[in-house]
C-alpha positions as CSV (number, residue, x, y, z in Angstrom):
1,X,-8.8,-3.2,22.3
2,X,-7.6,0.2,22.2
3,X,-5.6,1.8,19.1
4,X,-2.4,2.2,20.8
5,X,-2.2,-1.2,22.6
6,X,-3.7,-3.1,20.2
7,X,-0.9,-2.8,17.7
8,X,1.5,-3.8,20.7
9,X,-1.2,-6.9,21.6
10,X,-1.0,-7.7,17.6
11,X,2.9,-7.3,17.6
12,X,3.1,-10.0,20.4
13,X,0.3,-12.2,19.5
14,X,1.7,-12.7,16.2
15,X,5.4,-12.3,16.7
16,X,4.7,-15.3,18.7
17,X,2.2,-17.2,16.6
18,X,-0.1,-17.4,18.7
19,X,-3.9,-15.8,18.9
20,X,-7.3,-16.4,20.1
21,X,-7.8,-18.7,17.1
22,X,-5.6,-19.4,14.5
23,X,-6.4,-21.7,11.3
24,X,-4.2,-24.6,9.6
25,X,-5.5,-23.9,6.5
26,X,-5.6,-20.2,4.5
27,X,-8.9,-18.4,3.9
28,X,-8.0,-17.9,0.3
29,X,-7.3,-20.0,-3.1
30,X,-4.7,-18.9,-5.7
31,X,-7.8,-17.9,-7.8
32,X,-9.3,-15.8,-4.5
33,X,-5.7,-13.8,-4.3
34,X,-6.6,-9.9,-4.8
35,X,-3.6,-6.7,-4.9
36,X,-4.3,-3.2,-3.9
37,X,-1.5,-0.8,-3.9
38,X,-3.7,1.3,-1.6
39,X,-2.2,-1.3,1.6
40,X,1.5,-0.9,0.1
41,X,3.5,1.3,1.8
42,X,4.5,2.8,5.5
43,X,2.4,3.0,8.0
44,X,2.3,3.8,11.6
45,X,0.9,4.6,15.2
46,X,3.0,6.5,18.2
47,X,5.0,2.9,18.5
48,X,5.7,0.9,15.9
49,X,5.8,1.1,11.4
50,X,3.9,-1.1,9.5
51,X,5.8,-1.6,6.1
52,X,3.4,-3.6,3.6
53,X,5.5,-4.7,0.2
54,X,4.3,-6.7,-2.8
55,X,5.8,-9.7,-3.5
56,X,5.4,-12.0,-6.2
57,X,2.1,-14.0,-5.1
58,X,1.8,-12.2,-1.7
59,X,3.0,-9.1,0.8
60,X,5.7,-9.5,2.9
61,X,4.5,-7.6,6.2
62,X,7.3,-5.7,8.8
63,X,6.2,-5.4,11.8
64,X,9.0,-2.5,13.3
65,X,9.6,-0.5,16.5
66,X,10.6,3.2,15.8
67,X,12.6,3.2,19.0
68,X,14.5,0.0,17.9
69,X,15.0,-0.9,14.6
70,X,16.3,-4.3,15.4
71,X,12.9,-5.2,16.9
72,X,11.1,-6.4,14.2
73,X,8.8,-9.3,13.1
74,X,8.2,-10.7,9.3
75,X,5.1,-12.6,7.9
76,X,3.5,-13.1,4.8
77,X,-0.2,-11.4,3.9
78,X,-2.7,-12.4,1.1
79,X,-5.8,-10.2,0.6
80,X,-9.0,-11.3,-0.3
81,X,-12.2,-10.6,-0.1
82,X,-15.1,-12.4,1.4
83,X,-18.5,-11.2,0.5
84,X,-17.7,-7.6,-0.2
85,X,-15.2,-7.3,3.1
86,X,-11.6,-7.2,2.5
87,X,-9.6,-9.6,4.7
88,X,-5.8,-9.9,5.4
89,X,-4.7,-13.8,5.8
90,X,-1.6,-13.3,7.4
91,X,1.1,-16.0,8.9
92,X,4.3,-15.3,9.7
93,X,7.1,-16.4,8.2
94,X,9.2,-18.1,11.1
95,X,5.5,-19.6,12.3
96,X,2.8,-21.9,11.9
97,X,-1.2,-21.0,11.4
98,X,-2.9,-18.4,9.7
99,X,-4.9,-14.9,11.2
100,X,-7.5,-13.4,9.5
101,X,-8.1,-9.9,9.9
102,X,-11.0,-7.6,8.4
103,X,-8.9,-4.5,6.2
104,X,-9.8,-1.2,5.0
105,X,-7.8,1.8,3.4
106,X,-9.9,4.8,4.5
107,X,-8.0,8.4,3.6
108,X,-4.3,8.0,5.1
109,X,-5.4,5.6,7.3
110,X,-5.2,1.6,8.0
111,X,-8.2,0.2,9.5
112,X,-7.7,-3.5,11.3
113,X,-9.6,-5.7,12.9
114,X,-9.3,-8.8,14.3
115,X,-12.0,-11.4,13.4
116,X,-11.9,-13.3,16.6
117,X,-12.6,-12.9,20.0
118,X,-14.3,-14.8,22.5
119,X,-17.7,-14.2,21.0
120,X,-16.9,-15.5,18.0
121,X,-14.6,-18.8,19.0
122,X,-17.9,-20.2,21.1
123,X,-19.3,-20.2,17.7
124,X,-17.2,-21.6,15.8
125,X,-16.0,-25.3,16.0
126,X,-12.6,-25.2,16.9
127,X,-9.8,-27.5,18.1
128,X,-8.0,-26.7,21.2
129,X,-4.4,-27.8,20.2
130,X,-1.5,-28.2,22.6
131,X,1.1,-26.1,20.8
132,X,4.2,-25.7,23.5
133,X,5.0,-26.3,27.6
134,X,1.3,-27.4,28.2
135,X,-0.2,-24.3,26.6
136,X,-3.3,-24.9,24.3
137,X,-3.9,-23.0,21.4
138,X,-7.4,-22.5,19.4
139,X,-7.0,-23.6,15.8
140,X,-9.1,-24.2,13.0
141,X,-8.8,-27.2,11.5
142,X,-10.9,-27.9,8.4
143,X,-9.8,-27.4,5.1
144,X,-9.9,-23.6,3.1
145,X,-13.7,-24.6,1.7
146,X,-14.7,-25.2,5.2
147,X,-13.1,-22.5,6.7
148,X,-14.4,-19.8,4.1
149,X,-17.7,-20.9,5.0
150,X,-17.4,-20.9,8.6
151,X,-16.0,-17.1,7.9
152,X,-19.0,-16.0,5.9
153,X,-21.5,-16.8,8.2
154,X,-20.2,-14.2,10.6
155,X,-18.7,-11.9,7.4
156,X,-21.3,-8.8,8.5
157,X,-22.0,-9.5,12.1
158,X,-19.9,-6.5,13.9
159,X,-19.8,-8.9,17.5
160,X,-17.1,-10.5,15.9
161,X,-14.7,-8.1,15.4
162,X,-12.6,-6.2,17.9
163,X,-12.0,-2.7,17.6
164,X,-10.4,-1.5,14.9
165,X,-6.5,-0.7,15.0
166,X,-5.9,2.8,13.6
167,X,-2.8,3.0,11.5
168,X,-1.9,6.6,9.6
169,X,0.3,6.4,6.7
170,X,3.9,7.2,7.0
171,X,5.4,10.7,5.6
């Protein structure tokens, strides 16, 4: 994916719930929670703000279009990290099934990356579940010990990311 498209691909995808593979169950425990005021705050690319805010337990993630402020999506993101790699589990808040995305703060910049794609979900037992008019929907189905593990095996391998989505932060 490519910077600029892929935060317009991520704005669908998960303004609609849906992505390549999507999990029931979280990657994270209450005990595997971890803050870092380095992802609060505004960021953007040509398109669209991202707005990361702490909540009590969690970040609440807006999802905005600069050219129209009414176009925006909500969800809820935990960080936590997975040997040594930071990972957004993020759901949002009108929907069902959580994303998990690799995360870095590097300089002014937000660094995301999906941790699916069609490398990965042929290695990783999956569920295709029938989610709405016919359409079938990848999901993980086993529980957060099952799925942590299933994530740590491909924690370091670089095929199982997509490129990274290049956010600057907001003046």
């Amino acid at each position: 994916m490519r910077n600029a498209a892929a935060l317009g691909i991520l704005a669908i995808l998960l303004g609609s719930g849906c992505g390549d593979l999507l999990s029931l169950h979280p990657l994270y425990t209450d005990q595997d929670r971890v803050f870092d005021t380095k992802f609060e705050g505004r960021w953007e690319n040509d398109d669209e703000f991202v707005i990361v805010t702490r909540r009590d337990s969690a970040y609440r993630v807006t999802l905005q279009s600069k050219t129209d402020a009414s176009d925006k999506s909500e969800f809820e993101a935990v960080l936590v990290d997975v040997k040594g790699v930071r990972f957004v589990d993020l759901i949002p808040e009108d929907g069902v099934g959580h994303m998990f995305l690799k995360a870095r703060v590097a300089d002014d910049r937000l660094l995301l990356a999906f941790f699916d794609s069609e490398w990965l979900r042929r290695r990783i037992p999956h569920e295709d579940v029938g989610i709405a008019r016919g359409k079938k929907q990848a999901m993980l189905t086993g529980r957060t010990p099952q799925v942590r593990k299933l994530v740590e095996q491909y924690v370091m391998e670089p095929k199982a990311y997509d490129d990274e989505i290049v956010l600057r932060r907001a003046k």
